[in-house]
N, C-alpha and C positions, 0 to 999 in steps of 0.2 A: 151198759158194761157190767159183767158180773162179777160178782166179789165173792161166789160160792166155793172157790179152789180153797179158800183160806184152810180149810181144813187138812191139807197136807204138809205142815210147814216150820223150822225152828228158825227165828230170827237170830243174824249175826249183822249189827249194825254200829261202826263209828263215829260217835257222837262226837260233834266239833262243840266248843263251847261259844256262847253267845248273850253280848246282856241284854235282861230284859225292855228295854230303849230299844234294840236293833231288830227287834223281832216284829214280825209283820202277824196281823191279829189270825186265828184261824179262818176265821167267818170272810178276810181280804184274802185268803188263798183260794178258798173253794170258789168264792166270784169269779178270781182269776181263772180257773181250772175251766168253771162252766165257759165262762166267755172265748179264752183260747181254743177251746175243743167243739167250739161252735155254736154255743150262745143258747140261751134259756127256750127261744123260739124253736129252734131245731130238736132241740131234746125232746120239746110239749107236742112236736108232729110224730115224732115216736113212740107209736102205740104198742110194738113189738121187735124181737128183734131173735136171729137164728144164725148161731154161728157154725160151721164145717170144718173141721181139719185134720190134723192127725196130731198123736200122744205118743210121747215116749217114755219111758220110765228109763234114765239116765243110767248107764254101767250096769243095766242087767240087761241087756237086747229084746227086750221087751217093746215094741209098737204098736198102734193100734189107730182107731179111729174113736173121734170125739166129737158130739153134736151138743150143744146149746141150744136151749129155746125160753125167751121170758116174753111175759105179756102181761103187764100192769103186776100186781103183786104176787103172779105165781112164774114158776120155774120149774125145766128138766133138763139133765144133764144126762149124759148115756158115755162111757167109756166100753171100745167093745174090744178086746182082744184078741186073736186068733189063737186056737189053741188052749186060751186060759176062759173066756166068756166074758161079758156084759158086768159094768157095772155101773146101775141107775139110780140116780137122785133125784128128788122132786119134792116141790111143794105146790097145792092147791090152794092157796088159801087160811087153809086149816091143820091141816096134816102135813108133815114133812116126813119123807120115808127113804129107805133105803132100798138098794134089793141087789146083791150078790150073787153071781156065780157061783163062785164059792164060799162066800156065808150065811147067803138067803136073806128072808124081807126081815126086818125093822123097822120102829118106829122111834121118830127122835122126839127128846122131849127134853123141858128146862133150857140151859143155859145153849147150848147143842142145835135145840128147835129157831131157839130167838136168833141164832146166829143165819141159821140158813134163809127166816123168814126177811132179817134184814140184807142180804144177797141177794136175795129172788127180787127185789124193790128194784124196778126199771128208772126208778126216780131217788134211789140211795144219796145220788149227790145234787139232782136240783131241791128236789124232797127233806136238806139233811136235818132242817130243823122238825120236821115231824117225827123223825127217826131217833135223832140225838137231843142229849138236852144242854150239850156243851163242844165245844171245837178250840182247843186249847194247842199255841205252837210254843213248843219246848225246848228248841234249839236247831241246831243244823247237822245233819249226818251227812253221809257217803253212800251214796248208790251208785251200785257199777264205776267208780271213780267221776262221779260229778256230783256238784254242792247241790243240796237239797233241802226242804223245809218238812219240819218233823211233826207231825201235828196231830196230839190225842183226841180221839173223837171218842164220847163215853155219850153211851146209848141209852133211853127211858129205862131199859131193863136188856140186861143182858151184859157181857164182858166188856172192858174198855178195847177199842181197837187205836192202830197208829196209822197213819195216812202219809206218805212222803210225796211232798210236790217239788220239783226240779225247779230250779232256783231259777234257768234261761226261760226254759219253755212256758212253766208254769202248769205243764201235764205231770198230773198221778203218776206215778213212776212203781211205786211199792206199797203194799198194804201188809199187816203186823194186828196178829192177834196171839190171845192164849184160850184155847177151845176144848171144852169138856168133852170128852166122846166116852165110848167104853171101856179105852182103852187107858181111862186118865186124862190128867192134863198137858195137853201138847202145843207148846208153842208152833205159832204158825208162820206161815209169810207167804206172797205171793207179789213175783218183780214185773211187771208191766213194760211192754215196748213196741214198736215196728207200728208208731201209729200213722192210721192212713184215715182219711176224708171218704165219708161214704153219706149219702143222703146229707152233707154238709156239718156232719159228725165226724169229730178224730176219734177214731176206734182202733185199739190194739189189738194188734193179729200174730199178735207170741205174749203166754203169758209163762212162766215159771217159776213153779210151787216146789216147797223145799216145806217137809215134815220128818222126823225121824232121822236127820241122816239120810234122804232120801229126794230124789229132783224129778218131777215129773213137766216134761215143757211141753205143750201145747201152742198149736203154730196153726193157724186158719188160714184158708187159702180160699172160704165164701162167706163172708154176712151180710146180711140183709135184713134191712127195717123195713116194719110193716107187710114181710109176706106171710099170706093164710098159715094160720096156725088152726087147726085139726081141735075140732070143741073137746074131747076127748085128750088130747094129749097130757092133758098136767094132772086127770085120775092115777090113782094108784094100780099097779097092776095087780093081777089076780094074785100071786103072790102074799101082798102086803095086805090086799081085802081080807084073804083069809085070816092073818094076824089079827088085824082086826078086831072081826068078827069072833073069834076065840078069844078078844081078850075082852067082849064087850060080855061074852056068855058067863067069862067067869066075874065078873062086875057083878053080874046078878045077884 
């Protein structure tokens, strides 16, 4: 499941109060999560995974098509618009980059970077103690009108993020961060839903991000675990090399 949308998003969430006696620990929600959503075994036969569907950019008539693709710690994302162009994310391993229609390539770095490389992690939530170094639940909030559990995950390096897990199910429901970009610091969020059982995985096939005053929802209508993934796909494209490469010349 990817967590790389976070980057579009302001959080608006009603915190219920709750005392510290009623609170269920972080580390017993995430279990629950794994187990619910189909168990630590099922995750660990998932070596990749490619999601299909379309993007809408809410109250501007904006549409498009959206592809995902992760496999062990690298990731691409591709938004492609008619009309306006492509716009592609990725991380290799090493490099996490951009590349714009209309803003052209990038390269992300700092707090920015660490964000995308913990997204691109196929293993973010059976994985989370290798990622974080704490999982802390702080109360109960309101998603979408149903009770939920609020729960700070602060990462070895990189920004705190918040994780909400629904109080019946015990599925991920919303994820909450604040994310460095170029543009400053912008609160993020990203609401999860329409999960469905695929390879014996519940997997959400609507997610929607909220950055800026702005909703962008994504709705899949193909994923699949473990199909060929193309050795080549999580390079940087020519684009981004050239960056690069210009900015290894001026290093010199």
């Amino acid at each position: 499941m990817s967590v790389r949308f976070l980057k579009f998003v302001p959080a608006m969430i009603v915190a219920v109060s709750a005392t510290a006696a009623d609170l269920p620990s972080g580390e017993s929600l995430i279990e629950k999560f794994i187990a619910q959503s189909g168990g630590a075994d099922a995750y660990a036969k998932a070596k990749s995974v490619s999601m299909d569907g379309t993007v809408e950019i809410v109250g501007r008539n904006i549409t498009g098509t959206v592809t995902i693709v992760q496999e062990g710690p690298k990731s691409w994302t591709s938004m492609d618009f008619p009309g306006i162009g492509a716009v592609e994310q990725g991380y290799d391993g090493q490099i996490a980059w951009e590349n714009s229609a209309l803003q052209g390539p990038r390269v992300m770095e700092g707090d920015e970077k660490r964000a995308v490389e913990r997204a691109s992690s196929l293993s973010v939530i059976t994985g989370w103690r290798d990622i974080y170094k704490d999982a802390r639940t702080e109360g109960s909030a309101d998603v979408n009108g149903k009770p939920a559990w609020k729960v700070t995950m602060v990462p070895k390096d990189g920004q705190p993020e918040t994780f909400y897990f629904d109080k019946d199910s015990g599925l991920l429901v919303r994820m909450a961060t604040v994310l460095s970009t170029p543009l400053g610091e912008i609160p993020t969020e990203v609401t999860i839903s329409d999960y469905r059982p695929i390879n014996g995985i519940s997997t959400p096939f609507t997610m929607t991000q909220t950055a800026m005053n702005q909703n962008i929802v994504m709705k899949f209508n193909k994923v699949q675990y473990n199909a060929p993934v193309a050795r080549d796909r999580f390079d940087p494209p020519a684009p981004v090399k050239a960056l690069l490469a210009k900015k290894g010349a001026q290093g010199k």
